[in-house]
N, C-alpha and C positions, 0 to 999 in steps of 0.2 A: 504493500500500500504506500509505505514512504516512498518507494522508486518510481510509482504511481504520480505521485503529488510532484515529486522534482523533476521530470519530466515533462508535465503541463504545466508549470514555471516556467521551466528554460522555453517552452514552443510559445508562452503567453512574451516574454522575453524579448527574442527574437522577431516575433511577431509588431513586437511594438518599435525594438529600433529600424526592422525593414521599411515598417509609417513613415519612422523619419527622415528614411536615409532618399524615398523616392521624392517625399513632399519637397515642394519651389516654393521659392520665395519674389515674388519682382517687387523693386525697390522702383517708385514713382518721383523722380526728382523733378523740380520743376527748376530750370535756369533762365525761364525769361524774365522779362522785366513787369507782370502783371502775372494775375489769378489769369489760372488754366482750373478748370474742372475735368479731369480725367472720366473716361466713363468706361465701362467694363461689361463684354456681353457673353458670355458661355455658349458655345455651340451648343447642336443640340444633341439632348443625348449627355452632354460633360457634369458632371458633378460643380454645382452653381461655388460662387465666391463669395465670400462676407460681403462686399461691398461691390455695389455697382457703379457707385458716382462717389463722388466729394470734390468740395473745393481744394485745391494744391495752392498756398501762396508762396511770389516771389522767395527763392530759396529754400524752400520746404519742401521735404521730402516721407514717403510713409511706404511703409511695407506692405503688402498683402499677399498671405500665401494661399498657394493656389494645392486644390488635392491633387493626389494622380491620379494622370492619364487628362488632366484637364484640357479642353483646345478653347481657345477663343481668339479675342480680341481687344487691344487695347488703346485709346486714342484720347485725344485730350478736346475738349468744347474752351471754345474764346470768346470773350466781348458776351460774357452771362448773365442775366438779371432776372428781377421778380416784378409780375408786373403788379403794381401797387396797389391795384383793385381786385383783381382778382387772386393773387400770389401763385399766378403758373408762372416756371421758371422755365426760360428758355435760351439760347444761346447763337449767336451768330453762325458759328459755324460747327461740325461736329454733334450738332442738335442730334438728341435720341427722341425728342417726342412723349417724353413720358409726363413733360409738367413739372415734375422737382431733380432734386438734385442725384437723386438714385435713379439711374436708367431704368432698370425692373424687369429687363430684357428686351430692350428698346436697342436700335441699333444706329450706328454713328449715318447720318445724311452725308451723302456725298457734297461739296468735295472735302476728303480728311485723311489725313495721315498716317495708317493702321500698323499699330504690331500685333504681329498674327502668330500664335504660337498652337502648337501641337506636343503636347509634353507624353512620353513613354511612348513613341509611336514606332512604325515600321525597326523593326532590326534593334531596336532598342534605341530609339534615339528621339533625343526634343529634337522638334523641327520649327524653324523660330523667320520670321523673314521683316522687313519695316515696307508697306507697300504704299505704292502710289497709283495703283490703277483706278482709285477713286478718287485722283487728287491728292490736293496739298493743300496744309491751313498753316502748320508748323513744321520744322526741325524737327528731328526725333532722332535717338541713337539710340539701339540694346548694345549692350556690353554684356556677356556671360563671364558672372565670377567663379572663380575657384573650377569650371567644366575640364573636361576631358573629352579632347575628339573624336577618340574611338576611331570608326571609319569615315567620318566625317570632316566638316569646316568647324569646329569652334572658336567664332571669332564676332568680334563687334560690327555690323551693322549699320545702317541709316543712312540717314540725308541732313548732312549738316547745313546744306545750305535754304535760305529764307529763299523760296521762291516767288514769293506776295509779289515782289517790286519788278521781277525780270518778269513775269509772268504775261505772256502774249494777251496781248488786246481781246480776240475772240476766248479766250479760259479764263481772264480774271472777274473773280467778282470782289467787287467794290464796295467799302461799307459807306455813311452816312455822309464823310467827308471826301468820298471817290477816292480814297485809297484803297491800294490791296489787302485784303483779308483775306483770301485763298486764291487756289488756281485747281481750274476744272481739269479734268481729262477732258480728251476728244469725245471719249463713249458720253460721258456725264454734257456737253456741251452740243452735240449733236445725236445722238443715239443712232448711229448706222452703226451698221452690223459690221462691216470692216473696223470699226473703230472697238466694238463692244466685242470681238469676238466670237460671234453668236449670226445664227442659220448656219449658210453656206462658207461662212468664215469661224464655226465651232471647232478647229482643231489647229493642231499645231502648224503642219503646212501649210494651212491657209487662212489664219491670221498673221499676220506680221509687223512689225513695228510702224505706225504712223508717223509722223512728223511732232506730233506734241508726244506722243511715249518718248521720241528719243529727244526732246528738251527736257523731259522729266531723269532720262539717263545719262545726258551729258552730263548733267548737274549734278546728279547721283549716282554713281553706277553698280552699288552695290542694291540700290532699292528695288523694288519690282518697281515696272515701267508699265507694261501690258500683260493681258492674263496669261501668258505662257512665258515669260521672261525668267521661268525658273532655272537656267545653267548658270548661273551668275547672282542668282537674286534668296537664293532659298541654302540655311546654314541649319547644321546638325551640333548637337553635342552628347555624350551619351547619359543616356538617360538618368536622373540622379545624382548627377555630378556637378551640377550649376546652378545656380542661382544668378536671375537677371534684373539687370542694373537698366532702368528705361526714363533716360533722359530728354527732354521737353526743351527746344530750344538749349542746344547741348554748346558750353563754353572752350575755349581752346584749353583752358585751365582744366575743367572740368572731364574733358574728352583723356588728357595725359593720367590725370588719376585713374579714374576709371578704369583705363588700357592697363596703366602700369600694373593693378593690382589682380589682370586676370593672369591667370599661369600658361595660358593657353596663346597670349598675346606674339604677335610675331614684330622683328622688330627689322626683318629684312623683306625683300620682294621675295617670293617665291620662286625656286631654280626654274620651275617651267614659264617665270612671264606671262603667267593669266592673273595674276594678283590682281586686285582693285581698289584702289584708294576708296575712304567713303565720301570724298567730292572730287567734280572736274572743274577747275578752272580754265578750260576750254570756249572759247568766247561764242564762237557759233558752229553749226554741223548743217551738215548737205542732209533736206529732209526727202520723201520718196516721189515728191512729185504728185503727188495725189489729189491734185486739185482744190486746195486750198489754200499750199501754203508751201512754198519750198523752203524755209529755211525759219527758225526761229534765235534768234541771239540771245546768248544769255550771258547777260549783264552784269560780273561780278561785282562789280562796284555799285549796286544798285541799295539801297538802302530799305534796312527792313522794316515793316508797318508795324503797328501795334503799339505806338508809341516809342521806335526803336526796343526792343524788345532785348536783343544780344548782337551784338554788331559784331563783324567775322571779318577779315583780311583773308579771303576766299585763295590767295595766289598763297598768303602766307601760311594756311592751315592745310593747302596741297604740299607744299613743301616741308611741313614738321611732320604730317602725317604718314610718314616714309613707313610703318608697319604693315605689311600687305597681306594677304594670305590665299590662298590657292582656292579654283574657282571652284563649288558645293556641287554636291549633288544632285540631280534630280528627285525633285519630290513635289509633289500638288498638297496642299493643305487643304 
């Protein structure tokens, strides 16, 4: 009977540090210069989160862990308020719809800046990406701390650059003062199906990069651009081994911390040359001709909306950000 009892110990045990060892942690820092409201949605099917919204102020940062096997999404809402008669709470951009500050399973309105994660998945591994096929409202970086690549990319992520102000005349939308607050996709901005990938353009052959995906890639090239942009744009780490760091208007200060402290961090180009910075200071790109637009420029020196929010020297954070890492996997989230 005693061999009995210490044996459904040790399995009660075991059982509880394996809880901990898979459970994630993402740390929500905010580095702009104003309240971001982050909002939080669970796939379906995923075991829900404590929290679905809150306010984030300037410098503030909060945890929220997330169970295994969790997938969702994560994004930050801007320029938010209540409206004083009624108290529904709504937001300029990043709007979930719910009316308050807790999404509730409400999901980010385009256009917005998603971190899109898939935790314990395929092979054992978080599959984690920053995308932009819905647009852009903000900057975002994931950094994985403390991961292990496994067979994977375990590495940092995002789009440091503000795209509000470079943002092409047909994609930007403009808040009250005709400044940039976001920039549309082409899908979100026109909806043809070459743009959304979707009827005759549902597959990887035959969607292909538009002319505003690849302004969204010049500027980022680790982000997703369009729905199938995953050789480049989709990173692993193996599963249980990381906890991520998901920065909101991400600082050059702030970016070296971060980096420094993952173990996984590279601090060379990778021997094969597919590495990718997570910005291009590249001023313009040859777009595909497609009828609306050959070419879109993007303006590093263009300054960012929101009341200047985090101002970047765009030539200068391509050139310190010499850490590169080797191009990811295939995988669809």
């Amino acid at each position: 009977m005693a061999s009995h009892h210490l044996l459904l110990s040790m399995s009660l045990l075991l059982s509880s540090l394996s809880g901990v060892a898979v459970s994630t942690t993402f740390t929500l820092t905010n580095s702009c210069g104003y309240t971001v409201w982050p909002g939080l949605l669970s796939s379906a099917g995923s075991p829900p989160l404590s929290t679905t919204g809150f306010a984030l102020a300037p410098g503030e940062s909060r945890p929220v862990d997330a169970p295994p096997s969790w997938s969702g999404r994560i994004w930050a809402r801007t320029l938010c308020s209540s409206d004083p008669g009624t108290g529904r709470f709504t937001c300029a951009t990043g709007e979930c719809g719910s009316g308050a500050v807790e999404c509730s399973g409400g999901g980010a309105a385009p256009p917005t800046t998603l971190a899109e994660f898939t935790l314990d998945g395929a092979g054992g591994s978080d599959f984690y990406d920053v995308s932009l096929v819905d647009g852009s409202n903000l900057p975002m970086v994931v950094v994985p701390q403390g991961g292990s690549s496994g067979r994977g990319n375990c590495a940092a992520t995002g789009c440091v650059a503000d795209l509000n102000g470079p943002c092409p005349a047909d994609l930007k939308v403009a808040g009250p003062d005709g400044s940039g607050i976001a920039c549309k996709s082409a899908c979100g901005a026109y909806g043809r199906p070459q743009d959304c990938c979707s009827g005759d353009y549902g597959t990887p052959a035959t969607c292909q990069p538009s002319a505003s995906s690849q302004f969204f890639k010049n500027a980022c090239p680790r982000a997703y651009s369009y729905a199938y942009d995953d050789a480049t744009s989709t990173f692993t780490c193996a599963s249980g081994t990381a906890n991520y760091l998901i920065t909101f208007c991400p600082t050059m200060s702030s970016l070296k911390s971060s980096v420094s402290s993952s173990s996984t961090s590279s601090t060379n180009p990778s021997p094969s040359g597919t590495g990718l910075p997570l910005i291009n200071d590249t001023v313009s790109f040859a777009g595909r001709g497609d009828g609306y637009s050959s070419s879109y420029p993007y303006a590093s020196a263009s300054a960012p909306s929101l009341s200047a929010p985090c101002p970047l020297a765009l030539a200068a954070a391509a050139a310190a950000l010499t850490w590169l890492c080797a191009a990811p996997r295939h995988h669809r989230l």
